[in-house]
FIBALO-494156 format. One record per atom (N, C-alpha, C, O): residue number from 1; residue in three letters; atom name; x, y, z. Coordinates in pm, 1 decimal, m for minus. Layout:
MARVEX num residuo atomo     east    north       up
MARVEX NUM     Ala    CA        X        Y        Z
...
***
This chain:
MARVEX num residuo atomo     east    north       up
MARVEX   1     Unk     N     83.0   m115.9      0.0
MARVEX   1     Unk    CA      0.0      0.0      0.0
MARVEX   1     Unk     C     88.8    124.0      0.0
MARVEX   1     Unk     O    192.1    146.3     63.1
MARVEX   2     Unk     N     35.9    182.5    m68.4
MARVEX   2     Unk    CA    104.3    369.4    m85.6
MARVEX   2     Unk     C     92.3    395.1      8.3
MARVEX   2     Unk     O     12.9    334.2     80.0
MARVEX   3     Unk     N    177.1    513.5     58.9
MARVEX   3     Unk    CA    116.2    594.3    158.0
MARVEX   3     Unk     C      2.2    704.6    110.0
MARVEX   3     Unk     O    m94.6    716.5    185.1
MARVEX   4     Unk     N      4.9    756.6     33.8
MARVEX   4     Unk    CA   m110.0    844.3    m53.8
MARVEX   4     Unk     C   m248.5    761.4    m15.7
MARVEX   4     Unk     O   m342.7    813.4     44.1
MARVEX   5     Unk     N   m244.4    610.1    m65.1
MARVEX   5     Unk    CA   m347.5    501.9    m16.5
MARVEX   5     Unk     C   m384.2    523.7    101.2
MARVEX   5     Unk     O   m498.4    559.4    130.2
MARVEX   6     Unk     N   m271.6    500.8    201.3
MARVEX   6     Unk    CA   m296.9    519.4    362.2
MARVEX   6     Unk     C   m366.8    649.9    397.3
MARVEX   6     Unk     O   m471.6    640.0    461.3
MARVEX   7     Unk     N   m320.9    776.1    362.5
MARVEX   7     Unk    CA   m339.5    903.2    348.4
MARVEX   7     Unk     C   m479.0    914.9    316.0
MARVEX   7     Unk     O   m547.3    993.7    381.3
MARVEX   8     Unk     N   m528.0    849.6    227.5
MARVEX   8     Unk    CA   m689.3    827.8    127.1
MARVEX   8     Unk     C   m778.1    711.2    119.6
MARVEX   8     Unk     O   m843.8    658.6     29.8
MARVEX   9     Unk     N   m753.4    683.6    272.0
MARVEX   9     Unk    CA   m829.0    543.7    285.4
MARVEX   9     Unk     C   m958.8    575.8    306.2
MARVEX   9     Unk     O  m1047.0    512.1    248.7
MARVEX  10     Unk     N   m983.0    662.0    377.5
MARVEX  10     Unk    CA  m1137.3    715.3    439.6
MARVEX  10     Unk     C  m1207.5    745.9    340.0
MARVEX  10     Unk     O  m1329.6    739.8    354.7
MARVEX  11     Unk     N  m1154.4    786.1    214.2
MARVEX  11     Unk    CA  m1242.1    806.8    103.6
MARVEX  11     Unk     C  m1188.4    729.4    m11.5
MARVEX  11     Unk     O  m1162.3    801.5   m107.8
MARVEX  12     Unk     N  m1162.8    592.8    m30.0
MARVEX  12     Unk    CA  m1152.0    534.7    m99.4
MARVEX  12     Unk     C  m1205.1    511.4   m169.6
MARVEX  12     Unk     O  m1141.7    444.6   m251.3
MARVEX  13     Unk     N  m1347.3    534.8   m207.3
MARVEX  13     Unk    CA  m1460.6    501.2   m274.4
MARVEX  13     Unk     C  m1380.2    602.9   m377.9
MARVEX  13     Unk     O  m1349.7    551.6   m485.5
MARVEX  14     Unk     N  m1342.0    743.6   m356.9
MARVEX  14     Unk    CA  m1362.0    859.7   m513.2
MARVEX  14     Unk     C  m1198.4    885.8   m457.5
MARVEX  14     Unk     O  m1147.6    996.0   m478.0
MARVEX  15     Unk     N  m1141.8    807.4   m405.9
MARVEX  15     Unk    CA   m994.9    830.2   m470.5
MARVEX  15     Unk     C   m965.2    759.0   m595.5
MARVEX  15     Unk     O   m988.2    644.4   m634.1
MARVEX  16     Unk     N   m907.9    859.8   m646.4
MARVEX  16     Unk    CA   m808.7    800.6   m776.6
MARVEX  16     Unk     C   m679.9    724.2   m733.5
MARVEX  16     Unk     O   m611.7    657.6   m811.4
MARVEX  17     Unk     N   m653.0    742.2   m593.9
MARVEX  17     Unk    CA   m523.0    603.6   m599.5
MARVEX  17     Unk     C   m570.5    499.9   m572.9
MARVEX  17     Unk     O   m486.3    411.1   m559.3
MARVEX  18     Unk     N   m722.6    455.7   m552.1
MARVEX  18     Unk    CA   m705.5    306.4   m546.0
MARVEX  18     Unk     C   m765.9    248.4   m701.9
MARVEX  18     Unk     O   m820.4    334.9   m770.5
MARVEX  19     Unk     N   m761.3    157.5   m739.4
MARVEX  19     Unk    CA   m780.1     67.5   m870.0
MARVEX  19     Unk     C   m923.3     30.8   m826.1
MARVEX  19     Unk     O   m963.5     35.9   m709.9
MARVEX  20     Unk     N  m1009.9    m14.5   m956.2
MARVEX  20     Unk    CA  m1140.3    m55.0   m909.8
MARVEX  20     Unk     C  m1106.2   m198.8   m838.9
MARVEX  20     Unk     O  m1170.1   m235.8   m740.4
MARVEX  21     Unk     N  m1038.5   m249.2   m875.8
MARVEX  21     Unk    CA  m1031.8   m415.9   m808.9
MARVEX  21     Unk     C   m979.6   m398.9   m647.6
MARVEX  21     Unk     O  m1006.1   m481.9   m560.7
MARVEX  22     Unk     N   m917.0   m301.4   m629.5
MARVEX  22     Unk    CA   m869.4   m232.9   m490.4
MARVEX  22     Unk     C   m981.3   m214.2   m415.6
MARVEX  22     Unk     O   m990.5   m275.5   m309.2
MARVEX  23     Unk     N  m1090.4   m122.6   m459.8
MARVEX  23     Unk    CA  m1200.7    m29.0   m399.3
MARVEX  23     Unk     C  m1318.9   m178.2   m357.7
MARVEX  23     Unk     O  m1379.1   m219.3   m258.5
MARVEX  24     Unk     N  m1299.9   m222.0   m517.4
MARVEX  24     Unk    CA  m1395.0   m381.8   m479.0
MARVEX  24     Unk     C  m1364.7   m411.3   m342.6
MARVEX  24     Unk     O  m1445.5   m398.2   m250.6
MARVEX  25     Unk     N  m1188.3   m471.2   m325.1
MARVEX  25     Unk    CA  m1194.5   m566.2   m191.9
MARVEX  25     Unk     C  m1199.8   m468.9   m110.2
MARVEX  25     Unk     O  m1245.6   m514.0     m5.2
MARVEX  26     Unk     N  m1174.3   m339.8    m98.5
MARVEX  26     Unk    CA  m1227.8   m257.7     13.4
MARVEX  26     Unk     C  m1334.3   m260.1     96.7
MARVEX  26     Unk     O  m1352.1   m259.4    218.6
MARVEX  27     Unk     N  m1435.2   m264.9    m52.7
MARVEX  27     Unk    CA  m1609.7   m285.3     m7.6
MARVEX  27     Unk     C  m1597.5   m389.0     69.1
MARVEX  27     Unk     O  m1675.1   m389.0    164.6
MARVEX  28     Unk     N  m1531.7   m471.6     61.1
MARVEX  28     Unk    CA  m1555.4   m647.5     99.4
MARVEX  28     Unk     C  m1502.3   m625.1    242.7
MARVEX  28     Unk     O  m1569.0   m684.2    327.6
MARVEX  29     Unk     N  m1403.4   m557.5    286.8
MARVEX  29     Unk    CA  m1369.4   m576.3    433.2
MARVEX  29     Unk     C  m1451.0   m460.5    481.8
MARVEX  29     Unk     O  m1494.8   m488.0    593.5
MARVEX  30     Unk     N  m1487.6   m344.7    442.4
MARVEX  30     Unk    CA  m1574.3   m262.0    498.2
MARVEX  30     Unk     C  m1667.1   m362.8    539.5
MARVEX  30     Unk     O  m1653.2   m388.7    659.1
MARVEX  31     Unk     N  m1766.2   m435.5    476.8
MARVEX  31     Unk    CA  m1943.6   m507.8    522.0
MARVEX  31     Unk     C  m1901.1   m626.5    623.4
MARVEX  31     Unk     O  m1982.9   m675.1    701.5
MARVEX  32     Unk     N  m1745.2   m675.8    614.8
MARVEX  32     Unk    CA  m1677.2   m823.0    667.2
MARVEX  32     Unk     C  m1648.6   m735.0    836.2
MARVEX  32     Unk     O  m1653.9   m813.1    931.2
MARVEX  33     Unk     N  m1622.2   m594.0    871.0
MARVEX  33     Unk    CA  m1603.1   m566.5    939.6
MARVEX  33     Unk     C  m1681.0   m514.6   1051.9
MARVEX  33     Unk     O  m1629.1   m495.8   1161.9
MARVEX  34     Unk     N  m1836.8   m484.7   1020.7
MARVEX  34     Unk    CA  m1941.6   m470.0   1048.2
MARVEX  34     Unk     C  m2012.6   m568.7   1122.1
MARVEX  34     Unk     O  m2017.1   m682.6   1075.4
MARVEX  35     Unk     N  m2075.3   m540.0   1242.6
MARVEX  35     Unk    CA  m2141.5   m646.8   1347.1
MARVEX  35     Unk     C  m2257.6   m630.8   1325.6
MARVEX  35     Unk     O  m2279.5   m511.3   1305.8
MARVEX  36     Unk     N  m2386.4   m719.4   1316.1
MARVEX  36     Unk    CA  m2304.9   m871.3   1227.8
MARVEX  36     Unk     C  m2280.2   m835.2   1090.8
MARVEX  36     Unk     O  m2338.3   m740.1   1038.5
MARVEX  37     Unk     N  m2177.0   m923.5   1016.5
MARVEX  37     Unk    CA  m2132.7   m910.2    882.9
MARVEX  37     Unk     C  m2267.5   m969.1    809.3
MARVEX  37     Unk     O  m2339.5  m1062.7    844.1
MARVEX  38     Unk     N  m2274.5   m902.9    722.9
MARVEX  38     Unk    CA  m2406.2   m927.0    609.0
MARVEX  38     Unk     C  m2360.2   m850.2    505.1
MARVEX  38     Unk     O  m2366.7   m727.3    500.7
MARVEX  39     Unk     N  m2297.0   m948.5    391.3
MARVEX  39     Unk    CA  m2229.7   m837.5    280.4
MARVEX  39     Unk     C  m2357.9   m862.0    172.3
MARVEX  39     Unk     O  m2421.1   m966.6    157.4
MARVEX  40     Unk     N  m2375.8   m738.5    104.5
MARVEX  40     Unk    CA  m2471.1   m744.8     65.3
MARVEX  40     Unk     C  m2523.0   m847.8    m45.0
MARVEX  40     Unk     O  m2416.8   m878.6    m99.1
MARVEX  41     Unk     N  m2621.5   m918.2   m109.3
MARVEX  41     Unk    CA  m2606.4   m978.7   m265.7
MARVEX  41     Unk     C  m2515.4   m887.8   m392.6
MARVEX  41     Unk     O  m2432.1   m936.5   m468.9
MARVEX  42     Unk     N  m2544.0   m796.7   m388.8
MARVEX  42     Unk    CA  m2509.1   m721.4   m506.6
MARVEX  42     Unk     C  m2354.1   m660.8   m483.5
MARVEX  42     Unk     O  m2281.7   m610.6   m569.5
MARVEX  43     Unk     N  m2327.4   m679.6   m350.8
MARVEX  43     Unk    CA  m2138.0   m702.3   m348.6
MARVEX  43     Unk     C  m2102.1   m805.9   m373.3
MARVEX  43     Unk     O  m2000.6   m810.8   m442.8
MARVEX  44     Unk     N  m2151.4   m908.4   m339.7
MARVEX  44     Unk    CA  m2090.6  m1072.8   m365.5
MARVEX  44     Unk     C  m2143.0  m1091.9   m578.9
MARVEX  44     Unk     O  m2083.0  m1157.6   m664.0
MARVEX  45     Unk     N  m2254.7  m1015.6   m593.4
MARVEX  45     Unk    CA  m2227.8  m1049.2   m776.9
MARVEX  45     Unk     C  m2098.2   m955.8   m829.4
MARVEX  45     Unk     O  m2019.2   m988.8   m917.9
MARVEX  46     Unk     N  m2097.1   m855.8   m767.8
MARVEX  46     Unk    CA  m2004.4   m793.6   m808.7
MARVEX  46     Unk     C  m1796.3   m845.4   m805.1
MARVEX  46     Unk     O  m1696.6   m840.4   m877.2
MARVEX  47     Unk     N  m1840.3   m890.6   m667.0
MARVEX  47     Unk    CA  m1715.7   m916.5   m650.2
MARVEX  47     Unk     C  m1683.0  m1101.2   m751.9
MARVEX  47     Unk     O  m1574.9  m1124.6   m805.9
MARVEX  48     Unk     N  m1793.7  m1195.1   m753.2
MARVEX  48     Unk    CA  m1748.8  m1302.3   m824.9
MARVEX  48     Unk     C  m1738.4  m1302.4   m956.0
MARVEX  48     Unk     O  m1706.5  m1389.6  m1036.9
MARVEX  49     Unk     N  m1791.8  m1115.0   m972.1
MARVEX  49     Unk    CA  m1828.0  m1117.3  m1149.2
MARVEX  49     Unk     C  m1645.4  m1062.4  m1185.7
MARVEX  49     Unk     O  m1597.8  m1076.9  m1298.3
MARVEX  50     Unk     N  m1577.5  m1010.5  m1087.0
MARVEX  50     Unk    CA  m1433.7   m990.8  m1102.2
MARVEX  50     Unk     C  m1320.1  m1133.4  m1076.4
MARVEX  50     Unk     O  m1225.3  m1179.6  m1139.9
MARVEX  51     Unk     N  m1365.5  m1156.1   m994.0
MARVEX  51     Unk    CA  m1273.0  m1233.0   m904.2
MARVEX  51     Unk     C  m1305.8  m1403.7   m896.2
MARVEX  51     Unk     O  m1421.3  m1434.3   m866.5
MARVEX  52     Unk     N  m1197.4  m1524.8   m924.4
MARVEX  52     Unk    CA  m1254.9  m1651.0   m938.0
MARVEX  52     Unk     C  m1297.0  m1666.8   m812.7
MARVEX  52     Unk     O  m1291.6  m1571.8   m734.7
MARVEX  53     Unk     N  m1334.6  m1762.4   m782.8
MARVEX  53     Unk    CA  m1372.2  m1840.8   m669.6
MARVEX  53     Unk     C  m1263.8  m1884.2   m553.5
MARVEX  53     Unk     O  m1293.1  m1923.9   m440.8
MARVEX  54     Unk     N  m1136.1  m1867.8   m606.2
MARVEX  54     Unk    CA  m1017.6  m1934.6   m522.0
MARVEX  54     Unk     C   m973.9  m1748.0   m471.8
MARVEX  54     Unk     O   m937.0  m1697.0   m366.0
MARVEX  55     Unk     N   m996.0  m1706.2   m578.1
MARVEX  55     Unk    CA   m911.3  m1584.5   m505.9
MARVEX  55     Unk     C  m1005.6  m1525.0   m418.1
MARVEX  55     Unk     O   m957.6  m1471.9   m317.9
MARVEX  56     Unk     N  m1140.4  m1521.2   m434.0
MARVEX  56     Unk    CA  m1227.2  m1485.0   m350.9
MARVEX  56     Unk     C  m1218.5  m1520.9   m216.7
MARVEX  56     Unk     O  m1211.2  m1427.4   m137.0
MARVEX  57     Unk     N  m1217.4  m1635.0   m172.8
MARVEX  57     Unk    CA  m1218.9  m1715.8   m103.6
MARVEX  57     Unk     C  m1075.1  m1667.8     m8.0
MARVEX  57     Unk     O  m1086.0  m1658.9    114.3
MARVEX  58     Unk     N   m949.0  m1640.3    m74.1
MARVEX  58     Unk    CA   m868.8  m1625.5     m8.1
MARVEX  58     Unk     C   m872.1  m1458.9     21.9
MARVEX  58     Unk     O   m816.8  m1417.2    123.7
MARVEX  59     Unk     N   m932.6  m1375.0    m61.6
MARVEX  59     Unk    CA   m901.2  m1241.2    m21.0
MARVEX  59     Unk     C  m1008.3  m1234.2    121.1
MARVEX  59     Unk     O   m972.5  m1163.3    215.3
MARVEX  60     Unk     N  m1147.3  m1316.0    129.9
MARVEX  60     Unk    CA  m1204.3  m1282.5    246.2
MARVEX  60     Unk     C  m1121.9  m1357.4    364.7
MARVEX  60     Unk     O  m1142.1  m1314.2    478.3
MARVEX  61     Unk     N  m1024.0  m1473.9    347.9
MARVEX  61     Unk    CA   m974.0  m1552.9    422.0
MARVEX  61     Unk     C   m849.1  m1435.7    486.0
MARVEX  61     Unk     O   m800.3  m1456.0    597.2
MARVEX  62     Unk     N   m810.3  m1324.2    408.1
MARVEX  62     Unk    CA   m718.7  m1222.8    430.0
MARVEX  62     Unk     C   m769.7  m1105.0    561.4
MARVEX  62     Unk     O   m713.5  m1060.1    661.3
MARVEX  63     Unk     N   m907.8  m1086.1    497.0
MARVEX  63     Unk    CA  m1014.0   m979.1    546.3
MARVEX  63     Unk     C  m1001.8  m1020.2    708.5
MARVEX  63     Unk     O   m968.0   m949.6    803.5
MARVEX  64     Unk     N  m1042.0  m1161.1    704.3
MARVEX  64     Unk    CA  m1062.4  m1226.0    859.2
MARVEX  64     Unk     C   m997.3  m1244.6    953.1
MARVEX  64     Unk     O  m1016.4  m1227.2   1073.5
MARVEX  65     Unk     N   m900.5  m1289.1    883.3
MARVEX  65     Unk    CA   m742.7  m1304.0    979.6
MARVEX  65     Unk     C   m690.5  m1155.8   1033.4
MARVEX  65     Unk     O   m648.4  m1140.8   1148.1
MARVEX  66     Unk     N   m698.4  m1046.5    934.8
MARVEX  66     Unk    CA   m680.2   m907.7   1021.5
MARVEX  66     Unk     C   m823.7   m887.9   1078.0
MARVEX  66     Unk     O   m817.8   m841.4   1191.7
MARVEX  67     Unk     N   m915.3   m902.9   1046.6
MARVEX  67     Unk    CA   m993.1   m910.4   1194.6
MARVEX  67     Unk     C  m1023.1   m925.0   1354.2
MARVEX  67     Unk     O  m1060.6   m864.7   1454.8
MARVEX  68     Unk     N   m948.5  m1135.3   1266.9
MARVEX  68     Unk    CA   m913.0  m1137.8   1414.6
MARVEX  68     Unk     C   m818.1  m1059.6   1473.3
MARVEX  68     Unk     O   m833.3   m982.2   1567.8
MARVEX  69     Unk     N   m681.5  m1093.8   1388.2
MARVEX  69     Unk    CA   m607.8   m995.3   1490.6
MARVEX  69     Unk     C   m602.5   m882.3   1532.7
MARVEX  69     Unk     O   m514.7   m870.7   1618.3
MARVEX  70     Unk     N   m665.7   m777.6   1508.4
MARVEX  70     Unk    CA   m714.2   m675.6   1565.9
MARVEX  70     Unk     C   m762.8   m670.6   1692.5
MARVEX  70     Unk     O   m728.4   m583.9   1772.8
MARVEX  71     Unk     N   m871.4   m791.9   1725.7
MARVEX  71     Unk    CA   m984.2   m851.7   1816.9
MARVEX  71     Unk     C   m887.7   m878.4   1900.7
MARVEX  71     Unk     O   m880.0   m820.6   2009.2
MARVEX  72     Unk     N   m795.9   m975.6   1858.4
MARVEX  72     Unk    CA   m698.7  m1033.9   1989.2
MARVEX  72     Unk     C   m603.4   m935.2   1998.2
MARVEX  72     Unk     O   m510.6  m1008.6   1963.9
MARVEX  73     Unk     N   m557.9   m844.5   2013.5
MARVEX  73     Unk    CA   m455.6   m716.0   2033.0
MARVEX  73     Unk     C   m549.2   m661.5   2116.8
MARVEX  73     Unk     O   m507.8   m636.4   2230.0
MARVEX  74     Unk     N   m684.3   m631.5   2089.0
MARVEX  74     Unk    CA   m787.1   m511.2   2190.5
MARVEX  74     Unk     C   m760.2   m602.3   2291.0
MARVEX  74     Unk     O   m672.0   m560.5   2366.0
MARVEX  75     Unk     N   m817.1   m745.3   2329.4
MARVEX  75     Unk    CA   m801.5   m802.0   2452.8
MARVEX  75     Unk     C   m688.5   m798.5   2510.0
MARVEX  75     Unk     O   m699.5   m730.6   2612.2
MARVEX  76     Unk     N   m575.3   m840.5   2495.2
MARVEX  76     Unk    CA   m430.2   m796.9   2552.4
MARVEX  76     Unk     C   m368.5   m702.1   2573.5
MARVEX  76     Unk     O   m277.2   m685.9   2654.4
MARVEX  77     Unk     N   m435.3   m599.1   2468.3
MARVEX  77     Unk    CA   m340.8   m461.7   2497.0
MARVEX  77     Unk     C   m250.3   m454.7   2440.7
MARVEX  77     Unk     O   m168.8   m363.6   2455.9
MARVEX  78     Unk     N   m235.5   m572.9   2338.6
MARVEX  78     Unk    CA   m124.0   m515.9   2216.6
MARVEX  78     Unk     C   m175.9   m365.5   2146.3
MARVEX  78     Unk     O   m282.5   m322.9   2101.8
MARVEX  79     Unk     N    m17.4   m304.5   2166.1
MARVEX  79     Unk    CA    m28.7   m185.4   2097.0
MARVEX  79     Unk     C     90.1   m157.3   1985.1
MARVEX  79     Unk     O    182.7   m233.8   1958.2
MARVEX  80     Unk     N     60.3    m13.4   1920.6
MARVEX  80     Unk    CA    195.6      6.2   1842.5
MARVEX  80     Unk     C    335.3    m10.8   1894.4
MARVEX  80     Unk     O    344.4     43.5   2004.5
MARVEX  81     Unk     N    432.9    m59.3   1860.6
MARVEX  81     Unk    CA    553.0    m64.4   1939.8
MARVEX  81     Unk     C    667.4     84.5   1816.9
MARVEX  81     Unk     O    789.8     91.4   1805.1
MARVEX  82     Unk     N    596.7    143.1   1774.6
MARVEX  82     Unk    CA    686.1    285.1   1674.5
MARVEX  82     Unk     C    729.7    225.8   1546.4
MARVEX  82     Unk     O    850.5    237.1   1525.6
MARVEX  83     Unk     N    675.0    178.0   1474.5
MARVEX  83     Unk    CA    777.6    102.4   1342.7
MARVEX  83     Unk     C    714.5    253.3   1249.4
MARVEX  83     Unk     O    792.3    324.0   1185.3
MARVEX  84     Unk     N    572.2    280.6   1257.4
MARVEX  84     Unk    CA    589.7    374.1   1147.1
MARVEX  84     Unk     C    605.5    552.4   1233.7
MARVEX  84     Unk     O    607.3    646.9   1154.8
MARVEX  85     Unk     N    613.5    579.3   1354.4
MARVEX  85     Unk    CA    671.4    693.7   1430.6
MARVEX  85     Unk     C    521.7    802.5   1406.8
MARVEX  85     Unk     O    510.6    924.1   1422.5
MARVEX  86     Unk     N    416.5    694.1   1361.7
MARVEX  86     Unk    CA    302.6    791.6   1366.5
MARVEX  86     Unk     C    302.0    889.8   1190.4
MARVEX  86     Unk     O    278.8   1006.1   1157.7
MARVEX  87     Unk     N    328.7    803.4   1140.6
MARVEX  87     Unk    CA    290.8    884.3    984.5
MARVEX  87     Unk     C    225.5    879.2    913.0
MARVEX  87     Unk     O    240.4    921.7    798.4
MARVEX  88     Unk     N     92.8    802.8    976.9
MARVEX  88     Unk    CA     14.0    737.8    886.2
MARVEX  88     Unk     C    m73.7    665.2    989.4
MARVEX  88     Unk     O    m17.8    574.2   1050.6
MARVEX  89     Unk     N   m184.6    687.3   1014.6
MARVEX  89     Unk    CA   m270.6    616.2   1073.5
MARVEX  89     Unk     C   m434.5    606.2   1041.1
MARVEX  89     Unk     O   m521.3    647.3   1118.2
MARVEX  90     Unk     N   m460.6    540.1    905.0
MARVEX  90     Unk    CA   m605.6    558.6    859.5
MARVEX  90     Unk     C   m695.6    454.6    953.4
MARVEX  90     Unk     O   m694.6    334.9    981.9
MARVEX  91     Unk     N   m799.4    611.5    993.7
MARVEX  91     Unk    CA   m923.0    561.1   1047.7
MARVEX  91     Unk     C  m1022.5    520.4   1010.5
MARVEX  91     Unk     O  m1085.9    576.1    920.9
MARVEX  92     Unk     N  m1076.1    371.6   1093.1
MARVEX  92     Unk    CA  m1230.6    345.0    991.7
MARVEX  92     Unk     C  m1334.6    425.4   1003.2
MARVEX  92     Unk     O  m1348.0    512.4   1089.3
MARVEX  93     Unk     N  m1425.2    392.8    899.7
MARVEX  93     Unk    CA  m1544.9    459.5    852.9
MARVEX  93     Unk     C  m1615.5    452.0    971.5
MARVEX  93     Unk     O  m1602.8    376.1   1067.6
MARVEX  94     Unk     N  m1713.9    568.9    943.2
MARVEX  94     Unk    CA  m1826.6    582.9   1107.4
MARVEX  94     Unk     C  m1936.2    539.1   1022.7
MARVEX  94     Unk     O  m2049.1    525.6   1069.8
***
């Protein structure tokens, strides 16, 4: 990921640095990240009308795994340890 990307995550939808196949799996962890997840029909035609079945499968298998780990860091109290010194920190959508 760019940093421009990082920089333009919050509006990824009408940035020009992400690619439509980018913005696609965006959509996909945006609805995957949402309690409860319910991605919509018309994201899942969209996304199988791009994407085979194997890669699908593994980009939500991608989505989940930073999920969890996110989930298990809040419980422990894993935090940043400085690798990026604070230059970049995109927030999710409200």
């Amino acid at each position: 990921m760019t940093e421009r990307q990082l920089q333009e995550m919050g509006r990824y939808r009408e940035s020009s640095a992400f690619s439509a196949d980018e913005r696609l799996a965006l959509d996909l962890a945006v609805e995957m990240s949402k309690a409860p997840v319910a991605v919509p029909d018309e994201l899942l035609v969209r996304l199988r009308a791009r994407f085979g079945e194997a890669e699908l499968v593994e980009l939500a298998a991608a989505i989940a795994w930073e999920g969890y780990r996110a989930r298990f860091n809040l419980v422990f109290g894993v935090s940043a340890v400085g690798f990026s010194e604070g230059a970049v920190c995109a927030l999710p959508e409200r």
